[in-house]
LUMDRENMI-88620 format. One line per 8 residues: number of its first residue (from 1); their letters; for each residue x, y, z of N, C-alpha, C, O. Coordinates in nm, 2 decimals, always signed. Example, Ala and Ser with C-alpha at 12.3 -4.5 7.8 and 13.67 -1.06 7.14 Angstrom:
<nodes>
1> AS> +1.32 -0.57 +0.78 +1.23 -0.45 +0.78 +1.32 -0.33 +0.78 +1.42 -0.33 +0.85 ~ +1.28 -0.22 +0.71 +1.37 -0.11 +0.71 +1.29 +0.00 +0.79 +1.34 +0.11 +0.80
</nodes>
This chain:
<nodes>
1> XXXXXXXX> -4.84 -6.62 -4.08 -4.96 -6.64 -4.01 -5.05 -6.73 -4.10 -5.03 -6.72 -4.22 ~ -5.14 -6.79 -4.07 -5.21 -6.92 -4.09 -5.36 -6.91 -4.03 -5.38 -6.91 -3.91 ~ -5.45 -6.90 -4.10 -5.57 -6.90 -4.02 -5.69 -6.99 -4.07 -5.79 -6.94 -4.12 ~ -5.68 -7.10 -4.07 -5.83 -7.19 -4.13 -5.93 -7.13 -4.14 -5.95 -7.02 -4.09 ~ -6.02 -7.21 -4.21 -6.14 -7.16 -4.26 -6.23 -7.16 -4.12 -6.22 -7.27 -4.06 ~ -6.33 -7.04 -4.07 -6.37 -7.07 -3.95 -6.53 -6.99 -3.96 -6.52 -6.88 -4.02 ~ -6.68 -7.02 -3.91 -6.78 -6.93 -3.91 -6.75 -6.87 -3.77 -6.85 -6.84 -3.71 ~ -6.65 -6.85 -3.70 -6.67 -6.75 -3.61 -6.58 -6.63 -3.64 -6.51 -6.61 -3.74
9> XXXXXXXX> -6.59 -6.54 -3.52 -6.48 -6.45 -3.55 -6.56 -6.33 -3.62 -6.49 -6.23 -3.63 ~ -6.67 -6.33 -3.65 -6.73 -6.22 -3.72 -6.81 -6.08 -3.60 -6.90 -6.10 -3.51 ~ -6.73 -5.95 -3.65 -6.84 -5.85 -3.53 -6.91 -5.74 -3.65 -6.89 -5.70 -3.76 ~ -7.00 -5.72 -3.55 -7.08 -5.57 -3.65 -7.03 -5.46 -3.69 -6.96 -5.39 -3.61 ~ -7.05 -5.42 -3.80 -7.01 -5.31 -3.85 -7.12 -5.20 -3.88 -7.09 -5.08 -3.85 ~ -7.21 -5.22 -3.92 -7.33 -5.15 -3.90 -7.43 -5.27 -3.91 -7.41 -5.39 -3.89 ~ -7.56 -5.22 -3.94 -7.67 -5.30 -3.93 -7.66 -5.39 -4.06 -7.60 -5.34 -4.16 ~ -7.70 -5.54 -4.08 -7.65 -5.59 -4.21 -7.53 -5.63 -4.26 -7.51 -5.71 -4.36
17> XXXXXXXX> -7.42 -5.57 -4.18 -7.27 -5.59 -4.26 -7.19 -5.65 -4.14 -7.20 -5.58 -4.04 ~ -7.13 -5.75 -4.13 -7.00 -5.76 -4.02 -6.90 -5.79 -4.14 -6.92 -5.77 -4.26 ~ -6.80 -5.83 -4.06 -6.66 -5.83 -4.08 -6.56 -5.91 -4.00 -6.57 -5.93 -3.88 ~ -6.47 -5.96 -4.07 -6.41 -6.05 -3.99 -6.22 -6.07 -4.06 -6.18 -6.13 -4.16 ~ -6.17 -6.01 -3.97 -6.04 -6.00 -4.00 -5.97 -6.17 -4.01 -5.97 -6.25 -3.91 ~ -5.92 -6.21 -4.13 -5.87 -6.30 -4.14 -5.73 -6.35 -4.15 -5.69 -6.47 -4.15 ~ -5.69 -6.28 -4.16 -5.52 -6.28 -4.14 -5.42 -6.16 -4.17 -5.42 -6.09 -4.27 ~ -5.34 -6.15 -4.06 -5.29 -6.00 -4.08 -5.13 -6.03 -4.06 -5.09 -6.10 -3.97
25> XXXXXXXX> -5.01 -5.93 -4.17 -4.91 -5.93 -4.14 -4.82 -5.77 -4.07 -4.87 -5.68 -4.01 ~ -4.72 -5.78 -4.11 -4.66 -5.58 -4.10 -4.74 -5.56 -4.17 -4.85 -5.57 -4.12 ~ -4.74 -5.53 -4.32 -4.80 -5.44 -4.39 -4.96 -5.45 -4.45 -5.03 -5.36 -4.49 ~ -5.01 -5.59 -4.44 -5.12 -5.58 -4.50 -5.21 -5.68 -4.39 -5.16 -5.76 -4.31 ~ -5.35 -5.65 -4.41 -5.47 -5.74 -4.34 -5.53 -5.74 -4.43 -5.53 -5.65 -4.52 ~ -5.64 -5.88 -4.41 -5.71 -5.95 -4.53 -5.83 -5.94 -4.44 -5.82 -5.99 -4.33 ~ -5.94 -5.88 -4.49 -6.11 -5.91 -4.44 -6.18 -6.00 -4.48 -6.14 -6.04 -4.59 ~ -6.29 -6.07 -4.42 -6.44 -6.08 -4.52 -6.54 -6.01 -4.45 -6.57 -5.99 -4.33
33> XXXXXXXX> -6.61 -5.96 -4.58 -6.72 -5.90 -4.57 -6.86 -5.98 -4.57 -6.87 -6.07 -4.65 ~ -6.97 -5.97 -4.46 -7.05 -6.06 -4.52 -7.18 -5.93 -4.48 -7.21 -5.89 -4.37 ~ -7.23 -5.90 -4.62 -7.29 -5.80 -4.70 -7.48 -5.85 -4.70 -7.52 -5.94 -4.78 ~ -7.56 -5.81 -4.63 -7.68 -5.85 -4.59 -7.79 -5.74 -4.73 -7.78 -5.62 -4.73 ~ -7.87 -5.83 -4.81 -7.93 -5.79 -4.92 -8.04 -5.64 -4.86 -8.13 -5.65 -4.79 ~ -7.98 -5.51 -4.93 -8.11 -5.42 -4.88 -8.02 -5.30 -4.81 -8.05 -5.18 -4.81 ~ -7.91 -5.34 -4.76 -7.80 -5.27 -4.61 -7.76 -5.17 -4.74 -7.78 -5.17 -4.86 ~ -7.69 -5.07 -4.64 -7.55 -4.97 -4.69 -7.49 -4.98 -4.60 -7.50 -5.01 -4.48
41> XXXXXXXX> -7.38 -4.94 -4.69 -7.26 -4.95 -4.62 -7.24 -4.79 -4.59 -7.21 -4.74 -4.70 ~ -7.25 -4.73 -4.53 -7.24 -4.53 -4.51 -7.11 -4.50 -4.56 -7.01 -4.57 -4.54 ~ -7.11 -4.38 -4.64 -6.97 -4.31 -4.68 -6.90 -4.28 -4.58 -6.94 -4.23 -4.47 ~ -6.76 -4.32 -4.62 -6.65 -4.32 -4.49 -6.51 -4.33 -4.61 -6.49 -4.36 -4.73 ~ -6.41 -4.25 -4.48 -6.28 -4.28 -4.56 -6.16 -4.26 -4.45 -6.14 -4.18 -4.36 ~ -6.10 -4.39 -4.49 -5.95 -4.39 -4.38 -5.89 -4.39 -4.45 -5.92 -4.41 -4.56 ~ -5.75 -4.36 -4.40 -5.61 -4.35 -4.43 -5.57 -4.46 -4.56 -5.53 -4.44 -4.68 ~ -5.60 -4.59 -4.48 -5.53 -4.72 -4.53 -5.55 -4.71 -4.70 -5.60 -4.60 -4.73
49> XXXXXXXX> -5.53 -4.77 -4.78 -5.56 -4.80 -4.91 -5.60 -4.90 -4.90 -5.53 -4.97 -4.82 ~ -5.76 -5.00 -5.00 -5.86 -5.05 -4.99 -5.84 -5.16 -5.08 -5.87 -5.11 -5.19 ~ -5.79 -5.31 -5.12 -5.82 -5.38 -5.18 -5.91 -5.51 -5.21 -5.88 -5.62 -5.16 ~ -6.04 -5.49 -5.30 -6.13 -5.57 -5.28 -6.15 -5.68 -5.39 -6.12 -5.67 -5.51 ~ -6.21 -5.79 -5.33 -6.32 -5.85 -5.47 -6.40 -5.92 -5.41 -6.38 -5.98 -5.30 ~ -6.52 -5.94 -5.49 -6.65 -5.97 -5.51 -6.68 -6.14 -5.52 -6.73 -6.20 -5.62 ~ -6.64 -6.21 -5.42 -6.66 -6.32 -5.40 -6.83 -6.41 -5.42 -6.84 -6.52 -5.46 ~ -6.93 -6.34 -5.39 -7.04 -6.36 -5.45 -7.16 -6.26 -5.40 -7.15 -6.20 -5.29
57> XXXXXXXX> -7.25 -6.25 -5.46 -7.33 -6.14 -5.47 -7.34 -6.00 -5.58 -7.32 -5.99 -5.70 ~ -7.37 -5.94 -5.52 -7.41 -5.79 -5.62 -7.40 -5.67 -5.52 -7.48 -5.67 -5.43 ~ -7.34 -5.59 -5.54 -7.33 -5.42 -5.47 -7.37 -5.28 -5.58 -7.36 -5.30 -5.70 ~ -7.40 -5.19 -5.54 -7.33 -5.12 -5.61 -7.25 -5.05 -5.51 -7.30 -4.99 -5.41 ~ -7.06 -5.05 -5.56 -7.00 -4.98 -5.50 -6.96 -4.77 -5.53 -6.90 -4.75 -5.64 ~ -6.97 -4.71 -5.49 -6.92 -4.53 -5.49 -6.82 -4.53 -5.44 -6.79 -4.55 -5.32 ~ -6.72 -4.50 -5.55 -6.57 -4.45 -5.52 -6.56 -4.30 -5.54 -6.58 -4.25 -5.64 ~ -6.53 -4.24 -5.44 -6.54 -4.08 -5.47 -6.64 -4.04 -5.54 -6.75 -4.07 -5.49
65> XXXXXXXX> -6.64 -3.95 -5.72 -6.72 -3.96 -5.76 -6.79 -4.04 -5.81 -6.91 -4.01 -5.82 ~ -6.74 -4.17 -5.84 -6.75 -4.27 -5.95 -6.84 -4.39 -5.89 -6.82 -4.43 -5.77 ~ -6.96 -4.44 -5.98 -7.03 -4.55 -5.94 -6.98 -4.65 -6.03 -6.94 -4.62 -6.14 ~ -6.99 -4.79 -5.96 -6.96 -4.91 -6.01 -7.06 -5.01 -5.95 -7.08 -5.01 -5.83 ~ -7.11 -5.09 -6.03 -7.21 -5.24 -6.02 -7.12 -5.31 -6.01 -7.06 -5.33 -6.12 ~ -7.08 -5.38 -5.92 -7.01 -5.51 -5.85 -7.06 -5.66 -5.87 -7.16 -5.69 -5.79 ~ -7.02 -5.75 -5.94 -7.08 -5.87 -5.95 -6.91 -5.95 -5.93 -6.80 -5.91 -5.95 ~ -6.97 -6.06 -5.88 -6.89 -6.20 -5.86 -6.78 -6.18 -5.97 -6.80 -6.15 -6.09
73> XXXXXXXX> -6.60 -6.19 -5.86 -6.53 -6.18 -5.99 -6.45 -6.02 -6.00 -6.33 -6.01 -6.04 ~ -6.53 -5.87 -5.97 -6.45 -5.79 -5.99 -6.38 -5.75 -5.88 -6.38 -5.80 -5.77 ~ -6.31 -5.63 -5.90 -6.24 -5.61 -5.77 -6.22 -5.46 -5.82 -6.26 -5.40 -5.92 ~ -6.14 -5.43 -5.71 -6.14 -5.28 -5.72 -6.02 -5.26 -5.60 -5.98 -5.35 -5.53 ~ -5.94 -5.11 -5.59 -5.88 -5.08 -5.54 -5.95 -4.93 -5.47 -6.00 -4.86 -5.55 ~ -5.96 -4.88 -5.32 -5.98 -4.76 -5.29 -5.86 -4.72 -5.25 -5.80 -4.79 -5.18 ~ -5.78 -4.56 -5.30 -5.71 -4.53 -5.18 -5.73 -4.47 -5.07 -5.83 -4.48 -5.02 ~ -5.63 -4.42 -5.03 -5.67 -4.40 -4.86 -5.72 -4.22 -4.91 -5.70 -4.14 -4.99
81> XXXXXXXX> -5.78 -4.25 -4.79 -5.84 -4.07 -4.75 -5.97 -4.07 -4.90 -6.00 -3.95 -4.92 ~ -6.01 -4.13 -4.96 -6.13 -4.10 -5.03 -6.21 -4.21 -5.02 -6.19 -4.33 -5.05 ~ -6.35 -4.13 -4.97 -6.47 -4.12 -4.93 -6.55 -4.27 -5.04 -6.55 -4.26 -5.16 ~ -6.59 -4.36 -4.98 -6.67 -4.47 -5.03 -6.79 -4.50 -5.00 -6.81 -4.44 -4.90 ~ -6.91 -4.57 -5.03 -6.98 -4.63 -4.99 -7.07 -4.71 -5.07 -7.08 -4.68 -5.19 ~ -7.16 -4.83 -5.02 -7.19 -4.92 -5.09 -7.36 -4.97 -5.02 -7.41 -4.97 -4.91 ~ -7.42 -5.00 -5.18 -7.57 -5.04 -5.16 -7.56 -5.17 -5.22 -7.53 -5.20 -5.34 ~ -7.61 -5.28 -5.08 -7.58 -5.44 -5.10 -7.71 -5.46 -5.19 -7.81 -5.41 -5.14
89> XXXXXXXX> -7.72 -5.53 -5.30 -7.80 -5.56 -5.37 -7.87 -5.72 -5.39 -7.99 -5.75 -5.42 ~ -7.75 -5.79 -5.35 -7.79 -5.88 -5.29 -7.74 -5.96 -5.17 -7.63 -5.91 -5.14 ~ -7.76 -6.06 -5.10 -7.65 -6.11 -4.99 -7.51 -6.13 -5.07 -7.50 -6.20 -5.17 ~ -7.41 -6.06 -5.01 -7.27 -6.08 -5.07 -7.15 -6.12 -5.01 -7.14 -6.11 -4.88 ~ -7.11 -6.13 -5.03 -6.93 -6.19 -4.99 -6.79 -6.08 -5.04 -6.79 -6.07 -5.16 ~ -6.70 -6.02 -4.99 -6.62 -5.93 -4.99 -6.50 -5.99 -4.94 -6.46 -6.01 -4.83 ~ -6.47 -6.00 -5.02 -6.24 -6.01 -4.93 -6.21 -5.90 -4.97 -6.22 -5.86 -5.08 ~ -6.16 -5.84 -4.87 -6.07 -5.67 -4.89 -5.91 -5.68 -4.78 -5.88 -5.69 -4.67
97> XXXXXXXX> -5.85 -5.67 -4.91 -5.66 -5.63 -4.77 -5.70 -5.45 -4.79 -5.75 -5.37 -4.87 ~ -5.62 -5.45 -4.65 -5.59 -5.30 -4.61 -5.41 -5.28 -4.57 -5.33 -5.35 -4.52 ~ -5.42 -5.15 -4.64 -5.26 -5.12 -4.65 -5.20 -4.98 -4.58 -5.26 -4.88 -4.61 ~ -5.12 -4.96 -4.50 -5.11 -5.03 -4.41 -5.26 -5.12 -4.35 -5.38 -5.14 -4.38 ~ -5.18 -5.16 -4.23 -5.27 -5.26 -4.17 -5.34 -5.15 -4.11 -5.29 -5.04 -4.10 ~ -5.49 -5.20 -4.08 -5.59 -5.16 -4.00 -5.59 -5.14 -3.84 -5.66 -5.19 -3.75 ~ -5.50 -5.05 -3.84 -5.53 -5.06 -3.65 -5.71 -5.15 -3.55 -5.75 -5.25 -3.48 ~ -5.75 -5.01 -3.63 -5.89 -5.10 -3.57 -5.95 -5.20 -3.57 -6.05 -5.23 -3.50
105> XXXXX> -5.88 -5.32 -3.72 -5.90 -5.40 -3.74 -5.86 -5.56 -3.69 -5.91 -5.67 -3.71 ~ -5.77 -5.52 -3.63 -5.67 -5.64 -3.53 -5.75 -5.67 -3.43 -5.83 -5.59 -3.38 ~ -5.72 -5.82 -3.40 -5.81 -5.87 -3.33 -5.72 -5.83 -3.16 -5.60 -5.79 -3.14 ~ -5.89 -5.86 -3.04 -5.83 -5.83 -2.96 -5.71 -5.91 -2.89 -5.71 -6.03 -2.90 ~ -5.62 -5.86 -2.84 -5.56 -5.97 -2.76 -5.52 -5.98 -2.62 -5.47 -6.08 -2.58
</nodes>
């Protein structure tokens, strides 16, 4: 699968945050995040296992217990079934694959 660079394709996820599925195979789907300065992201946790990085901006991300300050550059891994959530610090940029794929995340067809 092949998907150009495109500004559409983006839906809400909560207030501040969409998301936009960018290419998806069997096992893995690739996101962007686009992260609005001031938002949270609310604690949540699915199945999938979570792979991110910080294409530009500032978060701080909560992994289970654990806090991390997110700048341009890092990344991170969530597994599945534990609890996350994130305070956008400034407008930010997110690529995350999900493993398996994201059911809810596939586009309609």
């Amino acid at each position: 699968m092949f998907a150009p660079k495109s500004e559409y394709g983006y839906v809400p996820v909560v207030d501040g945050i969409k998301r936009k599925t960018l290419v998806f195979g069997d096992k893995t789907l690739m996101t962007e995040f686009l992260l609005a300065k001031g938002k949270t992201l609310p604690a949540h946790k699915h199945p999938e296992e979570q792979t991110g990085y910080l294409v530009a901006g500032k978060m701080i991300l909560y992994i289970g217990g654990e806090k991390f300050t997110v700048r341009p550059g890092d990344s991170w891994v969530i597994p599945g079934g534990v609890e996350h959530r994130a305070e956008i610090l400034e407008d930010s940029v997110a690529v995350e694959v999900f493993a398996p794929v994201r059911e809810d995340y596939l586009p309609a067809r």
